[in-house]
N, C-alpha and C positions, 0 to 999 in steps of 0.2 A: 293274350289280354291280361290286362294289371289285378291282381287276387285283391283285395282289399282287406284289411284285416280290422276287427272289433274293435282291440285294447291296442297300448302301449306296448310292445316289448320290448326288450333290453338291449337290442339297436337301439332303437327310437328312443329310447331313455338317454341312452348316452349322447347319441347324436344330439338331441337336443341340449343336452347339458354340456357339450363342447358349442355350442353356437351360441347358446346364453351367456355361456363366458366371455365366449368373445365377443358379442355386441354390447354386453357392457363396458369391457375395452375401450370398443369402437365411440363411444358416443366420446369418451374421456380425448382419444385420439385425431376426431373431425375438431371436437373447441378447442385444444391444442394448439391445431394448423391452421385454424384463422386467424393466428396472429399475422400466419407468413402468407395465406393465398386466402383470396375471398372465395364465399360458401359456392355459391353454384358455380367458379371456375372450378373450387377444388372439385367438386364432385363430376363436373364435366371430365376430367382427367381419372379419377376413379372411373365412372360407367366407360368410359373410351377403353381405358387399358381392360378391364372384365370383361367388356366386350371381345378385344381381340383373343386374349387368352381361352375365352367358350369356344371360339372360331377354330383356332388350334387344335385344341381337345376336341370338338366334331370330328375336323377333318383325320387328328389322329385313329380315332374310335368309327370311325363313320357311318356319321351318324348323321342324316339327312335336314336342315335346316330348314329347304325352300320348296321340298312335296309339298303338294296340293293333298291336303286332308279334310279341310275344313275349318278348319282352328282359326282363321287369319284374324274374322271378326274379334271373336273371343280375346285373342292375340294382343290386337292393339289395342282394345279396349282396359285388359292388365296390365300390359306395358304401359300406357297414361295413365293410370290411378295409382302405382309404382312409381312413377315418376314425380306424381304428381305429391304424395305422401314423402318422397326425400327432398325435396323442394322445400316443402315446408318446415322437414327437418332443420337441413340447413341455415334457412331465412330465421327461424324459432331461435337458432341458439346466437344468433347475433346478440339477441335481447332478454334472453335469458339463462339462467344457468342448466346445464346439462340433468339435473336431477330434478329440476323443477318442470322441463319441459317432458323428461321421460315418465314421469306420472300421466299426465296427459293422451301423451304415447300409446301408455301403453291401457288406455280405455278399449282397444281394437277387441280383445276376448268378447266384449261386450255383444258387439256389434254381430261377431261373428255366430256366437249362442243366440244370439234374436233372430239371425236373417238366415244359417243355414239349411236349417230345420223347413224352414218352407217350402226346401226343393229335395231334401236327404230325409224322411222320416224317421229313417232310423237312429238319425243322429239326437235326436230331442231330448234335451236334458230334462232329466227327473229331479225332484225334490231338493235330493241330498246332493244332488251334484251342483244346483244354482245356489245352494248353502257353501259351496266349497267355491267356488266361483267369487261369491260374496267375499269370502272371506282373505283370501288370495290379494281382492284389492284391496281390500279396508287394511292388509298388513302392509302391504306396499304404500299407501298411503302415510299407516303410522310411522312407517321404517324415515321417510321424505317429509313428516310432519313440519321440521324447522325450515323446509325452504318451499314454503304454501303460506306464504306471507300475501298480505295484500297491495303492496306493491303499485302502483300504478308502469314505475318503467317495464314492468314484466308482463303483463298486459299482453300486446301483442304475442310474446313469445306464447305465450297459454291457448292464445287463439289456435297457432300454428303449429303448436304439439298436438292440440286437441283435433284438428283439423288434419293433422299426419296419421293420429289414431284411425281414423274413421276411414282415410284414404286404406289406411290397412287391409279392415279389416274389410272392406269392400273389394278390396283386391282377392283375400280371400274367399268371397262369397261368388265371387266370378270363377275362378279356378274351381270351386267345388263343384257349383251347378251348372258348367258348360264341358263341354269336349274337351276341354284341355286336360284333365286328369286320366284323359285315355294316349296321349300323346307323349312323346321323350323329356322327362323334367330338362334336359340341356337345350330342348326346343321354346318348352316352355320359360325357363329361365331366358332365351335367347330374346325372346319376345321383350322383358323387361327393361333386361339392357339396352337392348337396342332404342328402344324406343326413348329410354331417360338420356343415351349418349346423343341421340341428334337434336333432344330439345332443351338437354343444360346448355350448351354453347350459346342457344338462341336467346334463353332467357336472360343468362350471363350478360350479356350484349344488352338487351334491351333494360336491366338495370342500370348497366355504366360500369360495371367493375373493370377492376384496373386488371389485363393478362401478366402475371409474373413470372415470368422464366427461369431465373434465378432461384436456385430451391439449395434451403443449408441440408446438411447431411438427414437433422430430424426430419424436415419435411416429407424430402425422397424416401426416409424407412418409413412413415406415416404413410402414405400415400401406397406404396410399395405391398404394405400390410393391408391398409384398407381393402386395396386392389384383390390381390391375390385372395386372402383368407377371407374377406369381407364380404367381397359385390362376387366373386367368382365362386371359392367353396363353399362356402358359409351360405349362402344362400341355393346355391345346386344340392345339397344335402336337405335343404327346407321343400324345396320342389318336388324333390325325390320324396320325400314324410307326404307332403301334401295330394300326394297318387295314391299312397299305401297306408294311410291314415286315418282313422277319424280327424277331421278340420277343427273340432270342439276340443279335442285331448291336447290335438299339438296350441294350439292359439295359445289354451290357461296355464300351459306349460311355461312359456315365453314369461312368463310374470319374475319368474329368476333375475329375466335378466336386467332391473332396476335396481334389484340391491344387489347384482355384480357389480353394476354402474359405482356404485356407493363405496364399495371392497375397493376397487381401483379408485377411487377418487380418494378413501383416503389414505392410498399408501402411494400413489404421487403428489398429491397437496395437503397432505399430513392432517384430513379430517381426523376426527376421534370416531371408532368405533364405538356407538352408545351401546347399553344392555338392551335398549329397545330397537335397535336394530337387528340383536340376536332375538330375540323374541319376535318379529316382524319376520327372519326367516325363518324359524319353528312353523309361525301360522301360515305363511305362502306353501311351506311342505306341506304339513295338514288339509292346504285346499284344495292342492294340486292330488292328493292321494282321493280326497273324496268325490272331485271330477271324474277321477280315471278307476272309481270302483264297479267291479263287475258286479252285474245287477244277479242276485240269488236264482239258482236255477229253482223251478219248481218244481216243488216235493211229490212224489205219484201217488 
């Protein structure tokens, strides 16, 4: 049976700070490749190839996919609010820019500190840590202050970031308070994929998008990347945290990764780093330290 542990340790630290990386990457590298392929084929091609490569990796490690445990409910219900939460990613950045939608985004911590605690008591944040929570957004906001325009073309994209947040963190909230966190994180990841890989195609289709077979070299390494480090590692390393974890430590953690977004956005399209950006991640560290403070032992 899976141990579960209190705090962060310095796995989980690192871990998480190699996936914050790279999902700020990622969002840089999904608006990239809609120049070349539309959002829900591309992603239908992402979940398809993660999918087969979990498939792989099972069978290499073997590691049972289709036992009867229980999970299945659980299962497909994460796998469509997973699905349902990239969907909106994608659709989101048609109409907005990737830093304006990732605010939005990344509201999931939120969600997740309101709703887990109602099944995990242990998890219930204290004082000092929904001040660090606080604070965490309000930097990430100030860091994206200039692209929180009002806008009317961006409109929708905000709906559908906001609306991917909440997909999140609900995805979360399911994984925490059901069976799944007693099961294999590559079963549990299996569930997701699978489930986004047979209903992007569908959705694809009933939009109209055009299938493009023809992929230039960026494309294939976009896609390639996405794939392997993105929908396949990068998230079987989150599933893995999400068994062995507090759900409240790892979510506020994630808040990294909008000013990664920012760091690579402007060292391929040559934004400026502001001072208020480094001041934005001074404060997200500062929040993320007083979420993940161990509460004083009491004195005899």
């Amino acid at each position: 049976m899976t141990t579960r542990k209190t705090h962060l340790d310095t796995l989980a630290v690192c871990l998480l700070l190699g996936c914050c990386l790279f999902w700020g990457l990622q969002q840089v590298l999904i608006k990239a490749t809609m120049a070349e392929l539309p959002p829900l084929f591309q992603g239908a091609l992402r979940l398809a190839g993660a999918t087969l490569l979990l498939g792989l990796w099972c069978a290499w490690r073997r590691i049972p996919l289709f036992a009867r445990d229980g999970s299945l409910a659980a299962g497909l219900l994460a796998g469509a609010l997973f699905g349902g939460e990239f969907a909106c990613i994608y659709l989101g950045l048609q109409s907005t820019t990737a830093s304006r939608l990732t605010v939005f985004l990344y509201t999931s911590p939120f969600w997740v500190a309101l709703l887990v605690p109602l099944w995990a008591r242990s998890e219930r944040m204290r004082g000092l840590q929904w001040a660090g929570l606080l604070c965490a957004f309000v930097a990430v906001v100030f860091a994206l202050r200039e692209g929180l325009g009002s806008g009317l073309s961006s409109v929708r994209g905000d709906l559908f970031g906001l609306a991917a947040g909440l997909l999140w963190g609900l995805t979360t909230v399911v994984i925490r308070a059901s069976s799944l966190t007693r099961i294999a994180p590559e079963k549990l990841l299996f569930y997701q994929l699978a489930v986004g890989a047979a209903a992007f195609p569908l959705l694809s289709l009933a939009l109209g998008e055009a299938w493009v077979w023809r992929f230039s070299p960026f494309a294939l390494a976009s896609l390639g990347v996405q794939t392997a480090i993105g929908a396949f590692a990068s998230y079987l390393a989150w599933m893995w945290m999400l068994g062995r974890y507090p759900a409240t430590q790892i979510s506020t953690f994630v808040f990294f990764t909008p000013l990664f977004a920012l760091l690579f956005g402007a060292l391929w399209l040559g934004e400026a780093v502001t001072p208020g950006l480094l001041v934005a991640l001074g404060a997200v560290a500062a929040g993320i330290l007083l979420v993940n403070r161990r509460p004083r032992a009491p004195q005899a």
